[in-house]
C-alpha positions as YAML, in Angstrom:
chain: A
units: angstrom
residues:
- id: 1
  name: UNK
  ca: [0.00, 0.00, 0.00]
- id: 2
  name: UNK
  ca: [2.61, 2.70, 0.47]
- id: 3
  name: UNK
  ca: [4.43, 1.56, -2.35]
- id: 4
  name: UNK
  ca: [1.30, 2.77, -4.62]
- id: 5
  name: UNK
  ca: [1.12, 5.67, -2.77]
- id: 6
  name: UNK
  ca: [4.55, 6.88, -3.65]
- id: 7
  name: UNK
  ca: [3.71, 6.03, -7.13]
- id: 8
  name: UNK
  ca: [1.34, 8.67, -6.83]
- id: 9
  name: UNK
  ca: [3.05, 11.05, -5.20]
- id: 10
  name: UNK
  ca: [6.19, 10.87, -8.13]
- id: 11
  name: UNK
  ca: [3.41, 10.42, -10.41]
- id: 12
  name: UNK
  ca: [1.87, 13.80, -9.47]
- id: 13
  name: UNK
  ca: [5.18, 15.69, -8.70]
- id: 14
  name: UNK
  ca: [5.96, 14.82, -12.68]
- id: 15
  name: UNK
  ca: [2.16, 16.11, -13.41]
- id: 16
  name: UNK
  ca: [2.87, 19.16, -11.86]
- id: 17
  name: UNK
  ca: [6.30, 19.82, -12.86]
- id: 18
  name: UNK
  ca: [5.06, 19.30, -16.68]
- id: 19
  name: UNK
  ca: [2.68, 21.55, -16.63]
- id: 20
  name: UNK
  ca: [4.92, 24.50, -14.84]
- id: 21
  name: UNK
  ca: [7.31, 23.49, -17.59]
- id: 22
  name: UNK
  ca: [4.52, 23.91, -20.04]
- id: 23
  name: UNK
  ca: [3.59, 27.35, -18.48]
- id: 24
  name: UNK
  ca: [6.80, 28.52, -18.59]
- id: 25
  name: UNK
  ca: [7.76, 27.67, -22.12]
- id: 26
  name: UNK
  ca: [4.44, 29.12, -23.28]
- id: 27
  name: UNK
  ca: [5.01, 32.50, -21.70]
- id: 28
  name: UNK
  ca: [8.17, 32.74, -22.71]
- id: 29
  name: UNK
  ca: [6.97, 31.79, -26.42]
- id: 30
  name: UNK
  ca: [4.39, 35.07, -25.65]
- id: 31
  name: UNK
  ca: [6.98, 37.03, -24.43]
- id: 32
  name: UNK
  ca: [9.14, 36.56, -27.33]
- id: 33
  name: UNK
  ca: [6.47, 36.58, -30.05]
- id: 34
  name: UNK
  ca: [5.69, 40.53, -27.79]
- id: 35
  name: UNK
  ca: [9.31, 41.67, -28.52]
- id: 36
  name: UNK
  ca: [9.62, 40.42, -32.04]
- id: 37
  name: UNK
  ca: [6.51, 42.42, -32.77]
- id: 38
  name: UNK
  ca: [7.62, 45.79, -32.36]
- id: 39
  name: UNK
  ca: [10.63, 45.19, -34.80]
- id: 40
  name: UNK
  ca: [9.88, 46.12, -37.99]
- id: 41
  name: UNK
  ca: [11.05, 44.16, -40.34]
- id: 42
  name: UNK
  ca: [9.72, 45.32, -43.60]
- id: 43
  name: UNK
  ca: [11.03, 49.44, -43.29]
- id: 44
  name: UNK
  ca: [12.52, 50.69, -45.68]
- id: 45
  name: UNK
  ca: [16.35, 49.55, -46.20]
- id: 46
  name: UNK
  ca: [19.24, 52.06, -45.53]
- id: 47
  name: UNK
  ca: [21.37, 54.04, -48.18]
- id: 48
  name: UNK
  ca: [23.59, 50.62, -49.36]
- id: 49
  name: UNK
  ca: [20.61, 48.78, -50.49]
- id: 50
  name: UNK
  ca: [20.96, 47.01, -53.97]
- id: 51
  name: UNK
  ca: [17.83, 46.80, -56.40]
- id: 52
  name: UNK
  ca: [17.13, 43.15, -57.20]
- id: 53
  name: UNK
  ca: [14.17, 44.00, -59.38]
- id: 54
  name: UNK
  ca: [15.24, 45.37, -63.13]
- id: 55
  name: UNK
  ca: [12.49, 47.15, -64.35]
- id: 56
  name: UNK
  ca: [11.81, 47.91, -68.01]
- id: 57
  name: UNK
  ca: [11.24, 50.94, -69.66]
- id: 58
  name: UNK
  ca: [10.15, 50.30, -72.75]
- id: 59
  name: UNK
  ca: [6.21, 50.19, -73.28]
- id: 60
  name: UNK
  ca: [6.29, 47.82, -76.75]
- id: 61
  name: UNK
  ca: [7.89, 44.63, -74.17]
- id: 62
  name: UNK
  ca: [5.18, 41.80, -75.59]
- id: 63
  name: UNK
  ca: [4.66, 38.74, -73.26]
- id: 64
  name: UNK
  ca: [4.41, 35.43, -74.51]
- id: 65
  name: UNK
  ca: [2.54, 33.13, -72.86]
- id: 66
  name: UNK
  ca: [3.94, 29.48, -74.06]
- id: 67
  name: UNK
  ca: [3.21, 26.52, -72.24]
- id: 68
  name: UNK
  ca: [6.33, 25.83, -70.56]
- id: 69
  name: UNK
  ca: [6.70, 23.28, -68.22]
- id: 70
  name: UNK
  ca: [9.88, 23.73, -67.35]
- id: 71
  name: UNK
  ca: [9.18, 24.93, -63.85]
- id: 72
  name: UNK
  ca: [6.86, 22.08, -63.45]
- id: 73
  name: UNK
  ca: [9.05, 19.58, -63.85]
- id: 74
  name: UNK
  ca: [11.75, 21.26, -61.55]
- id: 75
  name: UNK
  ca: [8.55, 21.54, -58.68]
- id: 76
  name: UNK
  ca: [8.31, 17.45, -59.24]
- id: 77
  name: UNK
  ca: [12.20, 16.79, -59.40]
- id: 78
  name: UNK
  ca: [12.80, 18.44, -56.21]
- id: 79
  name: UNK
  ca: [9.91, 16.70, -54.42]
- id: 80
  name: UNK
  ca: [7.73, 19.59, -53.52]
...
């Protein structure tokens, strides 16, 4: 008989010390979820900021639209 009651002692001392384990990662998941939300991520980059995007200035540019499945394929090959 008091070997089941230890069992149940241990069993809710591990209970308990789950759920404060729980508790604590969860706040700390809110508290850094609170911080990351005031950085801004998306402003506008400083002065040494390279353009990625090449925009064209001609108005004539015609767009083809050929059935290429090129990109297709490469979404199958690489198991997406």
């Amino acid at each position: 008989m008091r070997d089941i009651f230890h069992v149940g002692v241990n069993f809710i001392k591990i209970c308990c010390l789950f759920v404060l384990l729980t508790a604590v990662f969860y706040f700390g998941m809110m508290w850094m979820d609170h911080f990351l939300g005031q950085v801004h991520r998306y402003d506008e980059p400083g002065s040494g900021a390279v353009a990625v995007i090449r925009h064209e200035q001609s108005g004539n540019v015609k767009v083809t639209h050929t059935l290429d499945f090129s990109r297709f394929f490469e979404f199958l090959r690489d198991g997406e």
